[in-house]
N, C-alpha and C positions, 0 to 999 in steps of 0.2 A: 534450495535451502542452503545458508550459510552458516560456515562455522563458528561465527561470531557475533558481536552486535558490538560493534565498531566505526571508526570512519572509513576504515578499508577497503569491510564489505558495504558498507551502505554508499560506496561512491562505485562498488560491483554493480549494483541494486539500479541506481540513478542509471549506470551507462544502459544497462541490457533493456531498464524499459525504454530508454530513449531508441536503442537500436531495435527493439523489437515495432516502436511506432513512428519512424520517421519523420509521416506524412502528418504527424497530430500538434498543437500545441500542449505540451503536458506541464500540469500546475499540480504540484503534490504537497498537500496537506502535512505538515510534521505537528508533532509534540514536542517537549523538551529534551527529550534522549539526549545525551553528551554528543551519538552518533550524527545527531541530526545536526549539532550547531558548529562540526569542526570545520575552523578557517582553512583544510586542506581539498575540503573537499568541488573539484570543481564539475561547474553543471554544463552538459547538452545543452548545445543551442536550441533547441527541443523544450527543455524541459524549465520549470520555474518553482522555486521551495515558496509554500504559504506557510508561516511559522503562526499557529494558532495560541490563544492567551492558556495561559498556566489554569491546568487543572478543567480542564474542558472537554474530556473525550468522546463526549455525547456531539461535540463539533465535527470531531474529526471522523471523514467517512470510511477510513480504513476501520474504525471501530466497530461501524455498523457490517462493514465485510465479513470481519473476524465471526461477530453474531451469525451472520447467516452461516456462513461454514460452521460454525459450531453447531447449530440447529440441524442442517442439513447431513454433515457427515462424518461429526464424533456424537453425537446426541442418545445414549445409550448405549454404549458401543464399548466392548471391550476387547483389546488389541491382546496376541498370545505375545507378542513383543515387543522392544523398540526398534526394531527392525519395520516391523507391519505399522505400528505409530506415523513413522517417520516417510514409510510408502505414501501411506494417506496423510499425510502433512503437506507431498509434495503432487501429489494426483489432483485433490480437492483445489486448491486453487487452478489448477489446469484447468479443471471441467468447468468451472468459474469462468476464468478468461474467457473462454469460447461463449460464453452467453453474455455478450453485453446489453441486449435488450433489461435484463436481469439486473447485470452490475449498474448501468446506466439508472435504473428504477433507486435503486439502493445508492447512491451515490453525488448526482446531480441536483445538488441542493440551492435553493436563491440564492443563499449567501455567500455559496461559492462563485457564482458567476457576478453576483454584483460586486461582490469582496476584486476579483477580478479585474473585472471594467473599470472601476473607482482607479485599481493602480498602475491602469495603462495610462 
């Protein structure tokens, strides 16, 4: 979890997934966020930004992520604090990560891979 939503931390965000997958080619879907489009931010040789068209969140597959963690583990749920919120803010995608047969299902869409290929 970050303390911001910035180019700062989202060039945090960029390196730790690229360090955490060395061995992957990684293509990460943005939206418009100011964070996503600052000229500072530089990428792992690893990794590659796909800037998706305005107003399309049903494209982007971190949306569909967000869904299932919501479903799965805030889904009636009430937290004694923001302390306990913030635990499971950062637990939930942990237990996430580890299932990528799951993530991979949720995520791997044609259009990503052909959107891809088209701009190699």
């Amino acid at each position: 979890m970050l303390p911001h939503v910035n180019a700062e931390c989202m060039q945090v965000f960029l390196n730790e997934v690229a360090q955490r997958y060395p061995n992957d080619n990684i293509v990460r879907p943005l939206d418009g966020a100011g964070s996503h489009k600052s000229n500072a931010l530089v990428l792992p040789e690893n990794l590659k930004l796909h800037v998706l068209p305005p107003y399309s969140p049903e494209l982007n597959p971190v949306e569909h992520l967000w869904d299932e963690l919501r479903e799965k583990h805030f889904h009636n749920r009430v937290f004694d604090s923001i302390d306990a919120l913030e635990n499971q803010l950062v637990d939930a995608p942990r237990v996430m990560e580890q299932d990528t047969e799951r993530v991979a299902s949720i995520t791997r869409w044609p259009w990503i891979i052909n959107s891809i290929s088209n701009a190699n």
